[in-house]
N, C-alpha and C positions, 0 to 999 in steps of 0.2 A: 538673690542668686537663684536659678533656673536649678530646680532637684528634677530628677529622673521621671520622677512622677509626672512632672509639670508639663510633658513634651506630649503625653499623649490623654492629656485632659478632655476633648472631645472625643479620643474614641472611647474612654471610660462612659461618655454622657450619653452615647450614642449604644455602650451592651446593656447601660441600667434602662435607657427608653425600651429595648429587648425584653429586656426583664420584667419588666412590670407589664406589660399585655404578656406575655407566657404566664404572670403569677394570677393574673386574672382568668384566663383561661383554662388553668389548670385548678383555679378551686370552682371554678363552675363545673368542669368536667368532674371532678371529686365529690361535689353534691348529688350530680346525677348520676355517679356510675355507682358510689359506694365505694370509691377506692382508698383505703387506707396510702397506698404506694402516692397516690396522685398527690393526696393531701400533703404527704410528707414530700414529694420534692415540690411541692408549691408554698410548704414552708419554709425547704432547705432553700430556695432559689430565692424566697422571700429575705432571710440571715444574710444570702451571697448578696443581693440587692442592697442591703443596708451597709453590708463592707463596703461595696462599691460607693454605695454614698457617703460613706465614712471619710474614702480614701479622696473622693474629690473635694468633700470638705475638707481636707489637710492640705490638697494640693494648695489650695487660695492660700488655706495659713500658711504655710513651708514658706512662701514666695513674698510672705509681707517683711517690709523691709527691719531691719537692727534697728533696735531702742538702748537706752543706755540699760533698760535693765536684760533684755535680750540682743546681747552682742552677736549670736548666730541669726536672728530672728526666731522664727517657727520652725525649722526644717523637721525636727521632731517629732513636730503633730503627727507626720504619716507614719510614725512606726508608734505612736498611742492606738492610732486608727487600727493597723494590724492588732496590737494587742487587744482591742475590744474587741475585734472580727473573731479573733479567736473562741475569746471565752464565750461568746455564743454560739459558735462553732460546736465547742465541746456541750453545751448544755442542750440544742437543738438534739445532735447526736444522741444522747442519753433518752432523752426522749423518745426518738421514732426507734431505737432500741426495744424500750419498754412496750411501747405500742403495737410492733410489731410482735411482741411475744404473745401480746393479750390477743389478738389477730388469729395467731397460728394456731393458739389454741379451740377458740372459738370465730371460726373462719363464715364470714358474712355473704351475702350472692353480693357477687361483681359483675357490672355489665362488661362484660372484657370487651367488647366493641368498639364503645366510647370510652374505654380503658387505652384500648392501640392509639385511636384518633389525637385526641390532645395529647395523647405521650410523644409524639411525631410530630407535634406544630413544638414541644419541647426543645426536643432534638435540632430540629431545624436551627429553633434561634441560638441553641448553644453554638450549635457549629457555626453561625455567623460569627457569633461576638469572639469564640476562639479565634479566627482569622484575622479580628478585627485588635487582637491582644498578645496574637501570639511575638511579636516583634518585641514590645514594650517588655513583656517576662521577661527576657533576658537584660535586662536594663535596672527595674525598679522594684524592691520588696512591695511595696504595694500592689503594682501592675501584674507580679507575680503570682501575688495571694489571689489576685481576682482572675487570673487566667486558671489556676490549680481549679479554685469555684466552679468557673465556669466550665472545666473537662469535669468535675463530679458530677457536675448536674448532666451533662452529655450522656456518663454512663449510666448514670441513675433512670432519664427516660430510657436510655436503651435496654435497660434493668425493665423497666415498666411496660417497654412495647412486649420481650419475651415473656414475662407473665401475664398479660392481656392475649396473647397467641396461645398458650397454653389453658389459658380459661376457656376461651372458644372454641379452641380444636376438643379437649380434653374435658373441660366442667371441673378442673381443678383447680379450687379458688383459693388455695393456701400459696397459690404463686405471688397473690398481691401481697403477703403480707414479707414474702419471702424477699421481695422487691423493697419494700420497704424498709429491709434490715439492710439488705447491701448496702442500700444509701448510708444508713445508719453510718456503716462500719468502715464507707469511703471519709466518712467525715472526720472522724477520730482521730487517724492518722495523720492527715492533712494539716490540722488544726496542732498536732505535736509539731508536726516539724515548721508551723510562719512559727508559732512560739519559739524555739527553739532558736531562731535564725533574729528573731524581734530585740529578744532576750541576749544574746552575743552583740546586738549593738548599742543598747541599753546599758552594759557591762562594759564597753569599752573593747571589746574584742579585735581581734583584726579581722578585718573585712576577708569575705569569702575571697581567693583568687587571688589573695595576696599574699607572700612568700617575706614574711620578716627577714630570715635568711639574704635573699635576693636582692632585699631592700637593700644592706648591710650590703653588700658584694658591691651592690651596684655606685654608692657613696665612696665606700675604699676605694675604688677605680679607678675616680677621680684623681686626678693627677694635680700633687699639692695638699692632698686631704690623706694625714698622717694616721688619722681612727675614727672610731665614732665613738659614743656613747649616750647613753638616756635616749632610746632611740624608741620612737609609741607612734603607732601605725594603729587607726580608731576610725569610722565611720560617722558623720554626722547623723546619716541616715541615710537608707538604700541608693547607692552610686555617688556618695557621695564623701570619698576618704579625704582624711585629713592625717598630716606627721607634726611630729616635733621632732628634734634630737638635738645635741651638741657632734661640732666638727672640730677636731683637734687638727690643725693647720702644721704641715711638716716644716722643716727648716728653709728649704726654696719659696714653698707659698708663705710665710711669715716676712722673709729678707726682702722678697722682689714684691711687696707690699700687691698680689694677687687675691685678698680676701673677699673683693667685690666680683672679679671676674666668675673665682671658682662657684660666688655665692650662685651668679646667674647662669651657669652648666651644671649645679646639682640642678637648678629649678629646671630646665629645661628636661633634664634627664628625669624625674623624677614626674613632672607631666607623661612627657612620651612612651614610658617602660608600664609606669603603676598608673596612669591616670589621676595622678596625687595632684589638685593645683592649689591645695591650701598646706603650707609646709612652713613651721617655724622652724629657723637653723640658727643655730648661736654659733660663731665661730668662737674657735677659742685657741691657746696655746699650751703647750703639754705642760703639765702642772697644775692648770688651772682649776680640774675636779677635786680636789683637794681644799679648796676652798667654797664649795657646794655643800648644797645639805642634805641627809642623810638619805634623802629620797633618792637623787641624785644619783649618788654611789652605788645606792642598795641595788636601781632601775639596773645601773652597769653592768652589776654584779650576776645578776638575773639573768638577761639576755645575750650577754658578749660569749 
């Protein structure tokens, strides 16, 4: 099966080749200027660089076919991949934090000169690979994580060209280190919320943009479809939702034997509204939960 991810696997390959001449470029330029700021986004861009490669190594996995012992296949790998993007996310962070303090307090000469220059071949390639991501964001938690990346690292150089401009105009070389922290403190937060969103699908949550409610509305609608229940709305992995529920069949759809038709106008309904094309439905007849097990019941009880 084709994940969200998988659609825009060349332009992933095409921000990480970005990436890697900017991380090269930017710890040359951090040897020679003495930039703390420089080092640390050619660190930070170095972490976003390995998410990126993280996330294209998932995509291959995601996409390799069911075995008997993996009946989804892989899809999952790309939200491991998030979850490891993170935790170095946060630990990176902490870091250019710390560095930045020891910085501030004892603040180094910085060539701000060659401080602007590589900060702006930075810049440049963030704003490519932005354009080149910004579509897939809205698609893929992978594709998103590496877009969020790639906007911190945008404002991190732009962080670095105005403390390279204040060095040179002014000789005030606490800006590098100053620059250094913002990055710090773009990262932290970032890195809370792929967890955050990693971790709801991990958890079985319902997919962002999904209205369980709605789901519910939309199934009763159905004409012939007497209720629902045990109704689980779960994401495989980023764009990629999946249901279950039981359909309790009214006295029309039971009598004029319509269990196959309504089966294939929930499916269709439930593609076209939620994007759901993976959907178990049990049909059933009223009574029938009563003979389920207590998950069953409990699931009903929960959400009805």
């Amino acid at each position: 099966m084709q994940t969200a991810t998988s659609g825009y696997r060349r332009r992933l390959m095409m921000v990480l080749g970005i990436y890697l001449s900017i991380i090269v470029a930017e710890v040359i330029g951090a040897a020679l200027t003495d930039s703390l700021a420089l080092m640390a986004e050619a660190m930070h861009m170095a972490v976003d660089g390995s998410g990126i490669l993280i996330a294209l190594i998932a995509t291959f996995l995601a996409v390799r076919k069911p075995s008997k012992k993996r009946t989804y296949g892989m899809m999952r790998a790309e939200i491991v991949a998030v979850l490891i993007n993170c935790l170095l996310l946060f630990a990176l962070g902490g870091f250019i934090l710390f560095e930045a303090v020891e910085r501030w307090i004892n603040p180094p000469e910085v060539a701000g000169e060659g401080v602007i220059a590589f900060a702006v071949v930075g810049l440049v390639g963030a704003s490519i690979s932005l354009i080149l991501l910004s579509r897939g964001a809205k698609e893929s938690l992978n594709v998103k994580a590496a877009f969020l990346e790639v906007m911190s690292d945008g404002i991190g150089a732009a962080a670095i060209i105005i403390s390279g401009i204040l060095n040179v105009t002014t000789g005030w070389n606490r800006g590098d280190a100053l620059a250094a922290a913002a990055i710090g403190v773009i990262i932290l937060p970032r890195a809370f919320m792929l967890l955050r969103q990693a971790v709801n699908i991990i958890l079985q949550g319902v997919p962002a943009g999904i209205d369980i409610d709605d789901v519910r509305a939309e199934i009763e609608g159905i004409d012939g479809v007497a209720a629902v229940h045990s109704l689980h709305v779960w994401a495989l992995t980023s764009g990629v939702p999946v249901m279950s529920a039981h359909i309790v069949l009214d006295e029309r759809g039971r009598l004029d034997g319509r269990g196959a038709e309504i089966l294939d106008e929930l499916s269709e309904h439930l593609r076209e509204h939620f994007q759901i094309e993976h959907a178990t439905l049990q049909m059933e007849e009223p009574g029938h939960v009563e003979h389920e097990g207590a998950m069953h019941r409990g699931a009903m009880a929960v959400v009805a």
